[in-house]
N, C-alpha and C positions, 0 to 999 in steps of 0.2 A: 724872271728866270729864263735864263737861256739853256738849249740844250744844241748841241752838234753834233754833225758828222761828215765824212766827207769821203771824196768819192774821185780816185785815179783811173783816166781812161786813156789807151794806148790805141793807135791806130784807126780805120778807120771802121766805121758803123758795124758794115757784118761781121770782116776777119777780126776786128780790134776784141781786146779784153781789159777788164777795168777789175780796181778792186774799192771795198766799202771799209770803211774806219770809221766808228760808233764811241761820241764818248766816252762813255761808260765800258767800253772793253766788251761787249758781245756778241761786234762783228770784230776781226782784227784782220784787214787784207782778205773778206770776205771776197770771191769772186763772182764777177757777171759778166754777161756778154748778149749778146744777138742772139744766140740759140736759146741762153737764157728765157730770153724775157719773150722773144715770138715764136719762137720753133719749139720747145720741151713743152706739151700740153701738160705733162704728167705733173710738171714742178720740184721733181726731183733734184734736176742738176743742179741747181742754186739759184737762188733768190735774185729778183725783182724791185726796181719800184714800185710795181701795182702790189705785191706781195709783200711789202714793207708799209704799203699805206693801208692792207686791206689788217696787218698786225695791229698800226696806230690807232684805227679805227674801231676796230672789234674792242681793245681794252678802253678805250676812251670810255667809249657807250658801257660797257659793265662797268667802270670805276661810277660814272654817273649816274646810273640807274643804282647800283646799292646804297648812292648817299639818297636818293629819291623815296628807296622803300624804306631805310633806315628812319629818314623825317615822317612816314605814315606810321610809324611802330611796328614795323613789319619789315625786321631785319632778314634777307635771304640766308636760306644755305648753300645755295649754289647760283651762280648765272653762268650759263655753258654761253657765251654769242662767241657768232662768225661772221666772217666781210667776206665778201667775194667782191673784188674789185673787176669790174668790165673794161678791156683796153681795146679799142676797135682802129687798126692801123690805120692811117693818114686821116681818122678823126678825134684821138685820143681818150682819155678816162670818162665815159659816159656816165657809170655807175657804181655805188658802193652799195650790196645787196646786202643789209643783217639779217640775221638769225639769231633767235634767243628760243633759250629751253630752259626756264627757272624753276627750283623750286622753293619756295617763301611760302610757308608757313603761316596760315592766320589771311590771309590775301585772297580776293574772288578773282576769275579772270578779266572782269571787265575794269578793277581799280589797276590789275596788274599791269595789261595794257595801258591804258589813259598813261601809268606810270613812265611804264617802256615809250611812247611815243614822245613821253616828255623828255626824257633822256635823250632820244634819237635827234632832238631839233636843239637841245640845248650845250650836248658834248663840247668842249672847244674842237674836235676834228670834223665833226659834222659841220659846224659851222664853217672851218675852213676848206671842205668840200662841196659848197653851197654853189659852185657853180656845175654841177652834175646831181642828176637824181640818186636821191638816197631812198631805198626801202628799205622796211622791217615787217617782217614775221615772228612775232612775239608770242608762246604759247607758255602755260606750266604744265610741268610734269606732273 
């Protein structure tokens, strides 16, 4: 299974601007730029690639974590996770930081964890971000 997307950029690094096409249609000419990705701390203006991978990542790890508690008998009702992707200029993507706030039903925290950590190393994104530190903070509600 493949999936794509691609990505037009005009000019150069600071003044240039680019746009993202998703195939699936949920970017269409989506924009970025410089200010984008290293100048707007707030993330308002528009999206990123650390903010596209910290997307990838966070559903990854919940898609695999609910097939995880679903195999203990102890299917969720909710998994809230976040990525915070770390970009540190002229030495690139250090870190992808999760968070998980679950609440599963019938589950102790310490199986929930063991759970979540097995998720966090086994995601196919995780593993493709294996060349940077991954954490997780895993609690239930």
């Amino acid at each position: 299974m493949d999936r794509t997307a691609s990505a037009v950029w005009k000019g150069t690094l600071k003044e240039g601007t680019g746009t993202i096409d998703m195939q699936s249609g949920v970017f269409k000419a989506q924009p970025y730029s410089f200010k984008m990705r290293f100048e707007d701390e707030s993330g308002k203006s528009g999206t990123n690639p650390e903010e596209l991978i910290a997307a990838a990542h966070a559903s990854c790890f919940a898609m695999q974590l609910s097939h995880f508690l679903a195999e203990n008998g102890t299917p969720a009702d909710k998994l809230d996770a976040k990525a915070a992707v770390t970009l540190v200029p002229g030495t690139g993507i250090t870190k992808s930081a999760l968070t998980l706030v679950g609440s599963v039903p019938g589950i102790d925290e310490a199986k929930f964890k063991e759970l979540a950590d097995k998720a966090k190393g086994s995601c196919p994104v995780s593993k493709a971000l294996g060349a940077i530190d991954v954490t997780l903070d895993a609690k239930l509600a």
